[in-house]
ZAVOKOL-202848 format. One record per residue (C-alpha): residue in one letter; residue number from 1; x, y, z. Coordinates in steps of 0.2 Angstrom, whole numbers, padded with zeros to 4 digits, m for minus. Layout:
<zazas>
rest,nr,u,v,w
a,NUM,X,Y,Z
...
</zazas>
This chain:
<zazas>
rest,nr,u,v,w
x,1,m0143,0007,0188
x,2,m0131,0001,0175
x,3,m0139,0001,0157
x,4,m0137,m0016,0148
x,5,m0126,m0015,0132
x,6,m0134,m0015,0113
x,7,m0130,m0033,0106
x,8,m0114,m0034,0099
x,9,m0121,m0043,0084
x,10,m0130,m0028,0081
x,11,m0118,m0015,0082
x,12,m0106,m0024,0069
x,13,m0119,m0024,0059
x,14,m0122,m0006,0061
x,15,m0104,0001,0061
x,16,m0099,m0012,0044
x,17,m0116,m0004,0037
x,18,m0112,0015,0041
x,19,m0094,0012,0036
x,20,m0098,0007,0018
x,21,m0114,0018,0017
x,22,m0122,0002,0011
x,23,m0133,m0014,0019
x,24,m0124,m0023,0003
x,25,m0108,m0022,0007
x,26,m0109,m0023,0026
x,27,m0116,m0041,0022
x,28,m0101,m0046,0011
x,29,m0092,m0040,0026
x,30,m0099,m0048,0038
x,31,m0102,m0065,0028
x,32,m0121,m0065,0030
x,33,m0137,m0058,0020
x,34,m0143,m0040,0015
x,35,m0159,m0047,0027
x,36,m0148,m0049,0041
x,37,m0140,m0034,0040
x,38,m0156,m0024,0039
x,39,m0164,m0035,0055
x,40,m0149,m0032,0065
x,41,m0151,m0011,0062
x,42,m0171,m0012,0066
x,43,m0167,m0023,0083
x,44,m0154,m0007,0088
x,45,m0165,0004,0081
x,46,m0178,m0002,0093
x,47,m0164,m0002,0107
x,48,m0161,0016,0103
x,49,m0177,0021,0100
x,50,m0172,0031,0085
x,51,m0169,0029,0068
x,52,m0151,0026,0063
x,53,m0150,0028,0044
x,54,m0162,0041,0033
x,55,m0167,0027,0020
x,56,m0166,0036,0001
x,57,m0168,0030,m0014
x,58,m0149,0023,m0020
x,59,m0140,0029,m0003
x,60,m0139,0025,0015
x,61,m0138,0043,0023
x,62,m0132,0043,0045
x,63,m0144,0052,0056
x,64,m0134,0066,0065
x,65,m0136,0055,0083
x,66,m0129,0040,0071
x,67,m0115,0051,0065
x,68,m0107,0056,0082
x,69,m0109,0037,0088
x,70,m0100,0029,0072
x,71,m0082,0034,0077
x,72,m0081,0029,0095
x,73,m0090,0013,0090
x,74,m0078,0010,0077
x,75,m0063,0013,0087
x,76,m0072,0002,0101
x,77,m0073,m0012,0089
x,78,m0057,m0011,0083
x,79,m0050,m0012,0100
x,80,m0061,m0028,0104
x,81,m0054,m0038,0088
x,82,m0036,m0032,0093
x,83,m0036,m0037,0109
x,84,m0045,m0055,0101
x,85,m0029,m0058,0090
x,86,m0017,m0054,0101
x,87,m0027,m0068,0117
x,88,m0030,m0080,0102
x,89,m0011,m0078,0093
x,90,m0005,m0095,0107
x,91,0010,m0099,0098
x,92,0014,m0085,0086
x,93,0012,m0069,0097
x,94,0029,m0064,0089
x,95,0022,m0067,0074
x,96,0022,m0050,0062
x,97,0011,m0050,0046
x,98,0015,m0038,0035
x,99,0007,m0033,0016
x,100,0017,m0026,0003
x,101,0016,m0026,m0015
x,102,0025,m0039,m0024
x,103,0035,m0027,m0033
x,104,0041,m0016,m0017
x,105,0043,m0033,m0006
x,106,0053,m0041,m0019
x,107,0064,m0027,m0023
x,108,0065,m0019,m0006
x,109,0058,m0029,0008
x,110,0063,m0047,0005
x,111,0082,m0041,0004
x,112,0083,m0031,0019
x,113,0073,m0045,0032
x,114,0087,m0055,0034
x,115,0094,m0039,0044
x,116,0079,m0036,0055
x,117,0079,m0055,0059
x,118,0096,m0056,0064
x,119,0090,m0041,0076
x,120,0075,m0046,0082
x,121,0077,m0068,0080
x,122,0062,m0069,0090
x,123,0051,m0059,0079
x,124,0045,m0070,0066
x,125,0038,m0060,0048
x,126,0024,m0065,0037
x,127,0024,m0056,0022
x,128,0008,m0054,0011
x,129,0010,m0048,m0006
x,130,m0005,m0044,m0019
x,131,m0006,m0028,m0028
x,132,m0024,m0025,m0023
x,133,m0027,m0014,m0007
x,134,m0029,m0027,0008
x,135,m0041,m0024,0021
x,136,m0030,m0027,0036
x,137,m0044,m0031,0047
x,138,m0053,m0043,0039
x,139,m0035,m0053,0031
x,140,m0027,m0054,0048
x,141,m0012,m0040,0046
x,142,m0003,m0031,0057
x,143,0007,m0017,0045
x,144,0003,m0013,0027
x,145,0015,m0006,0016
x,146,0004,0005,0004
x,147,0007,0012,m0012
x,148,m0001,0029,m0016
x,149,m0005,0046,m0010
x,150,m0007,0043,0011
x,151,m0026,0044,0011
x,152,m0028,0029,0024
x,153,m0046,0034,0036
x,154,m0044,0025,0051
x,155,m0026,0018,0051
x,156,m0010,0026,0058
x,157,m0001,0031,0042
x,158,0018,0037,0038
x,159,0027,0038,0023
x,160,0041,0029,0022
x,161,0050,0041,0010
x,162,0050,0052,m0006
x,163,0053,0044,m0021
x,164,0056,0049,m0039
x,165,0055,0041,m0058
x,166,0069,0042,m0069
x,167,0079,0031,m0086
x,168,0088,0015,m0079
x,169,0096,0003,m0093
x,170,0108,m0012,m0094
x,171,0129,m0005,m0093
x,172,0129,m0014,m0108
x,173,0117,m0003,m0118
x,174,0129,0011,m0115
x,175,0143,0006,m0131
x,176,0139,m0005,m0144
x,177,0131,m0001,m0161
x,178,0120,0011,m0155
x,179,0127,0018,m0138
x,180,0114,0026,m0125
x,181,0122,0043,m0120
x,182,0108,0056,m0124
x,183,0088,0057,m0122
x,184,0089,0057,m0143
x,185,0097,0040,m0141
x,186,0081,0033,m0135
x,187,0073,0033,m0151
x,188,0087,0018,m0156
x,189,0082,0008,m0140
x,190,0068,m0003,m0133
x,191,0057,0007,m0122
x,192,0051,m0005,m0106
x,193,0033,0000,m0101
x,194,0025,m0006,m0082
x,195,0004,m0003,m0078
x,196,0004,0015,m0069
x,197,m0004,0016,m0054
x,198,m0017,0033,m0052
x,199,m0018,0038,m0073
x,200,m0013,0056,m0071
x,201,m0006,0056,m0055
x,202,0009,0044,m0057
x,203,0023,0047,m0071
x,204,0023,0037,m0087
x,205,0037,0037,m0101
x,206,0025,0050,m0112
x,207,0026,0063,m0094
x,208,0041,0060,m0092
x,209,0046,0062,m0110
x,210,0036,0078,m0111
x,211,0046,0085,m0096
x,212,0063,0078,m0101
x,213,0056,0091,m0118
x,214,0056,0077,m0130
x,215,0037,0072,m0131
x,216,0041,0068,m0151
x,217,0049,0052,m0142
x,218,0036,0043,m0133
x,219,0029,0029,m0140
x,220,0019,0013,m0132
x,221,0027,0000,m0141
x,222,0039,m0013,m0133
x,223,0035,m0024,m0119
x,224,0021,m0020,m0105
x,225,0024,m0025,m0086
x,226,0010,m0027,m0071
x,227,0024,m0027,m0058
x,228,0039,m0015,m0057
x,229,0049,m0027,m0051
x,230,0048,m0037,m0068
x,231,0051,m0022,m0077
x,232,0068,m0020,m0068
x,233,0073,m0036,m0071
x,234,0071,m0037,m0091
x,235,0081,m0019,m0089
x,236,0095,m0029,m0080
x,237,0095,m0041,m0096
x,238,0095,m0027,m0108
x,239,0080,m0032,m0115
x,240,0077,m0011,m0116
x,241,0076,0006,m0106
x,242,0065,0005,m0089
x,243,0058,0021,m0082
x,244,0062,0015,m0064
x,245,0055,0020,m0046
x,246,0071,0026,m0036
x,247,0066,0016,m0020
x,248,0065,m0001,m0032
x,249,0081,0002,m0043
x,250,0095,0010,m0031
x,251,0101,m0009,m0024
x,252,0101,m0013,m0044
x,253,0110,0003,m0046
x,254,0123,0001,m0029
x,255,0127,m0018,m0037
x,256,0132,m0011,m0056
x,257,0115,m0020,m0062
x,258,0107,m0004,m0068
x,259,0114,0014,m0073
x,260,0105,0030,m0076
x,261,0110,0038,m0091
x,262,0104,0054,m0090
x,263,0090,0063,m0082
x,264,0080,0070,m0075
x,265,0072,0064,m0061
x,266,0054,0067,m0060
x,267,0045,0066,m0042
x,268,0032,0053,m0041
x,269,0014,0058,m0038
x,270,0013,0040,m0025
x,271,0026,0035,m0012
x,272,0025,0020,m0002
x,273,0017,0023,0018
x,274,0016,0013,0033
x,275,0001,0009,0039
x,276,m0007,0000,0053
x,277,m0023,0000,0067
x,278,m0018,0014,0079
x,279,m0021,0001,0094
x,280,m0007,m0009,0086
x,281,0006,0006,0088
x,282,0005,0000,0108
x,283,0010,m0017,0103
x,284,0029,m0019,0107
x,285,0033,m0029,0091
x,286,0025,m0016,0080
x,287,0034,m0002,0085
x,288,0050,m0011,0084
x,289,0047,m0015,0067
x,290,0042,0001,0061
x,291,0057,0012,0070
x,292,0069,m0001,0059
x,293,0060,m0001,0042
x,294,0059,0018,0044
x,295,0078,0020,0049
x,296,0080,0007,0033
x,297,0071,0020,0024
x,298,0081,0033,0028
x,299,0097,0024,0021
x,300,0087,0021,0004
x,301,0082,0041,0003
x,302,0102,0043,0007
x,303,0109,0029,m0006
x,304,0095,0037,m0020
x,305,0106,0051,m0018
x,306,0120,0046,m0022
x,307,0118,0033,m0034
</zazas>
């Protein structure tokens, strides 16, 4: 005889809860109270006939039976709301909705769309930027475009491509009164800061300074910037001397906006990945769009070169 199924209102409750290790946050999740939460696991632990969580103090800890269940539930689930969005999507089935940060869509992305929609006219892109880490489940996104180290549990993840930090300025910083031809030069000109990402992971103009070998240099005057893409743009004025992200400055750099005026180039500790549900990667619209932003990555780690 066929055994009847837990409640679904149940298992979401259970999976959000084990997922974040906390009643709390599953209720924020799930738009409903702590109370529900905790009714919701006591009905399916009364389903089960087991206990799900070992209740301490300040920490939800997963039985061992709850433990083994958690990852086939999850994929389960995720399969369920994909197949949702896809039956609900009437009108916009072609509809992609991508997240970015404004800095990487801006300087990357945007300029490069207007290819992939000659390509593909009947694939419509939503872009999404914010600089926080978007949930893609719960804001409705099909393909994130992350910055950072490629840690992504649960989602398909690539990187997109290596990318390195190094000087990029004005052309007209490089004659005048006090001509930018050597790292000692610096010390005459406006040093642009942007808000790193990571602390000591990611390269600021102090590392990048103390590799260069002239830490003495460093300083954290001159103006501050929350998005790369405004730091590049005040370079471009000559407003001062940006320390750039390769895969944001090189169409600057190919146009005669930007130069580098001398090294060296310091790998980045983040790089940007590609990251989506792995049901999505059977959608048709998905793939396509993520085999041409990674060939359109290749041709940025080839033009890096030799820029």
């Amino acid at each position: 005889m066929k055994r009847q199924l837990p409640p679904l209102n149940a298992l979401r409750a259970f999976e959000a809860a084990a997922r974040h290790k906390s009643f709390t946050q599953a209720a924020e999740e799930l738009n409903v109270t702590q109370a529900a939460i905790s009714h919701q696991i006591r009905a399916l632990e009364d389903y089960f006939q087991q206990p799900l969580f070992l209740r301490q103090s300040r920490s939800l800890v997963l039985t061992g039976a709850a433990q083994n269940y958690l990852p086939p539930l999850t994929q389960a689930l995720n399969l369920i709301n994909d197949a949702t969005r896809q039956l609900v999507r009437h009108d916009s089935e072609t509809t992609l909705r991508v997240s970015a940060l404004p800095s990487f869509a801006a300087k990357w992305l945007l300029p490069r769309l207007g290819a992939f929609q000659a390509l593909y006219p009947d694939i419509d892109v939503l872009v999404s930027s914010k600089n926080e880490v978007v949930d893609l489940e719960r804001e409705d996104i099909d393909v994130g475009l992350r910055f950072g180290i490629g840690e992504y549990p649960g989602l398909h993840t690539e990187r997109l491509m290596h990318d390195r930090k190094f000087p990029v300025c004005s052309p007209s910083l490089l004659s005048g009164a006090r001509p930018l031809t050597s790292l000692q030069d610096l010390k005459h000109h406006t040093l642009l800061h942007d808000e790193v990402f990571g602390g000591d992971i990611e390269v600021d103009w102090q590392g990048w300074l103390e590799i260069a070998g002239a830490p003495e240099l460093a300083t954290r005057r001159g103006p501050w910037f929350n998005d790369s893409s405004m730091l590049l743009t005040a370079a471009i004025a000559g407003q001062g001397v940006a320390l750039a992200r390769a895969s944001l400055a090189v169409d600057d750099m190919h146009k005669g906006l930007l130069v580098k005026p001398f090294g060296p180039e310091v790998p980045t500790g983040y790089n940007y990945y590609f990251v989506t549900r792995p049901s999505l990667m059977e959608q048709e619209y998905v793939r396509i769009f993520h085999d041409w932003i990674q060939e359109e990555a290749r041709k940025t780690e080839t033009a890096i070169e030799t820029a």
